[in-house]
C-alpha positions in Angstrom: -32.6 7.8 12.8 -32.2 4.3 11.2 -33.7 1.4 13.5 -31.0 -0.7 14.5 -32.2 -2.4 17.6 -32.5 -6.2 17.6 -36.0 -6.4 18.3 -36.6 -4.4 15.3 -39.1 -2.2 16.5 -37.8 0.8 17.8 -34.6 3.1 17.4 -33.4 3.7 20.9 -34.0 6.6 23.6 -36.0 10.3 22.6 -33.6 12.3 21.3 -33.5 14.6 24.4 -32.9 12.1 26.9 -30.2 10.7 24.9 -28.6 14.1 24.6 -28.5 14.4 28.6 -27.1 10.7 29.4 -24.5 11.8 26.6 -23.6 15.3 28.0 -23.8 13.7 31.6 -21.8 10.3 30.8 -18.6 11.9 28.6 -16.7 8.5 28.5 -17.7 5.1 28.5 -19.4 3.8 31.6 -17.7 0.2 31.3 -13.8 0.6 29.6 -13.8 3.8 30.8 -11.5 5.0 28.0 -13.0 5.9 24.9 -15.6 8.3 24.7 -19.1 7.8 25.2 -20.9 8.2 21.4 -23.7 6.0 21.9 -26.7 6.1 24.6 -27.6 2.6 26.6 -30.1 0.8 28.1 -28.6 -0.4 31.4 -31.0 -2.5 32.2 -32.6 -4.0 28.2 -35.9 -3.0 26.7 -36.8 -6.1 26.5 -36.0 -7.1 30.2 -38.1 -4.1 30.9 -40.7 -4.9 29.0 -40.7 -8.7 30.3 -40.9 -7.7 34.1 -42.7 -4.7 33.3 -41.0 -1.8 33.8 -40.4 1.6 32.4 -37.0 1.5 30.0 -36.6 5.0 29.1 -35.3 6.7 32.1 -32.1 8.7 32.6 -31.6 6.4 35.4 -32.0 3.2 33.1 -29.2 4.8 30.5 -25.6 4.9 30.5 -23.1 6.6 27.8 -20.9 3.7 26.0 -18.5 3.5 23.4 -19.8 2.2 20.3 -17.3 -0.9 21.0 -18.7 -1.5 24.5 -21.8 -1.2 22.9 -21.9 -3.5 20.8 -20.3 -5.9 22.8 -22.7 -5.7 25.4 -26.0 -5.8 22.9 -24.3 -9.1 21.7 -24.6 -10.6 25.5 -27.9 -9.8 25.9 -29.0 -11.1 22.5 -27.3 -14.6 23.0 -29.3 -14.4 26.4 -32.3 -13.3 24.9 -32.2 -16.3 22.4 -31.3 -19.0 25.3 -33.9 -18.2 27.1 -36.5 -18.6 24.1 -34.7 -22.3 23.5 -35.1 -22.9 27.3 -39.0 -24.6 27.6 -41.2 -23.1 30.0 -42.8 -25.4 33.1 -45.9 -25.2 32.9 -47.7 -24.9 36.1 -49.6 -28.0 37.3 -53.5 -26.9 38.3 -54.1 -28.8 41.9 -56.6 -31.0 40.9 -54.3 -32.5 38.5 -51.5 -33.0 40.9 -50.8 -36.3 42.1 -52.3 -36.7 45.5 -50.0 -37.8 49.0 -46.4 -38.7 49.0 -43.9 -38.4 46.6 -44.9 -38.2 43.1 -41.9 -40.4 42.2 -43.4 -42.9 44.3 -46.1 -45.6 43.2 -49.7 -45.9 44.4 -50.6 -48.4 46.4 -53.8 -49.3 45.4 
């Protein structure tokens, strides 16, 4: 199978748990319509993988129509990439933190 996910390093669900979400899912879980030809993540590998959980699960897959597909692997890629543009806070050790009152405010002393 040809890699076509948009991290670029790995091809999708085993082939026998992508043959059950298919027989159990016939049509597309979001138009509804068309029928279901391709097996997805419900919840992204690479959310998964950034909270830590397991991705391949029946649970964690839903049959979609290639159309639905791809429109919904185009959301979560535009998320993926605004959260990597969006800087992280860094968290500020105690002893660094500016001590009494409100940081806005000046010292007195």
């Amino acid at each position: 199978m040809m890699n076509n996910s948009w991290s670029g390093d790995r091809t999708g669900f085993p082939k026998a748990m992508r043959a059950k979400i298919l027989r159990r899912d016939k049509t597309c879980r979001i138009c509804g319509l068309r029928p279901a030809t391709e097996a997805d993540h419900i919840v992204s590998v690479a959310e998964c993988r950034r909270l830590g959980i397991v991705y391949d699960t029946i649970d964690n897959g839903q049959g979609l129509c290639r159309e639905c597909h791809w429109a919904k692997t185009r959301a979560e890629i535009q998320q993926g990439q605004a959260r990597m543009r969006t800087p992280k806070r860094i968290p500020v050790h105690p002893s660094q933190a500016p001590r009494g009152g409100d940081p806005g405010q000046a010292c007195d002393g």
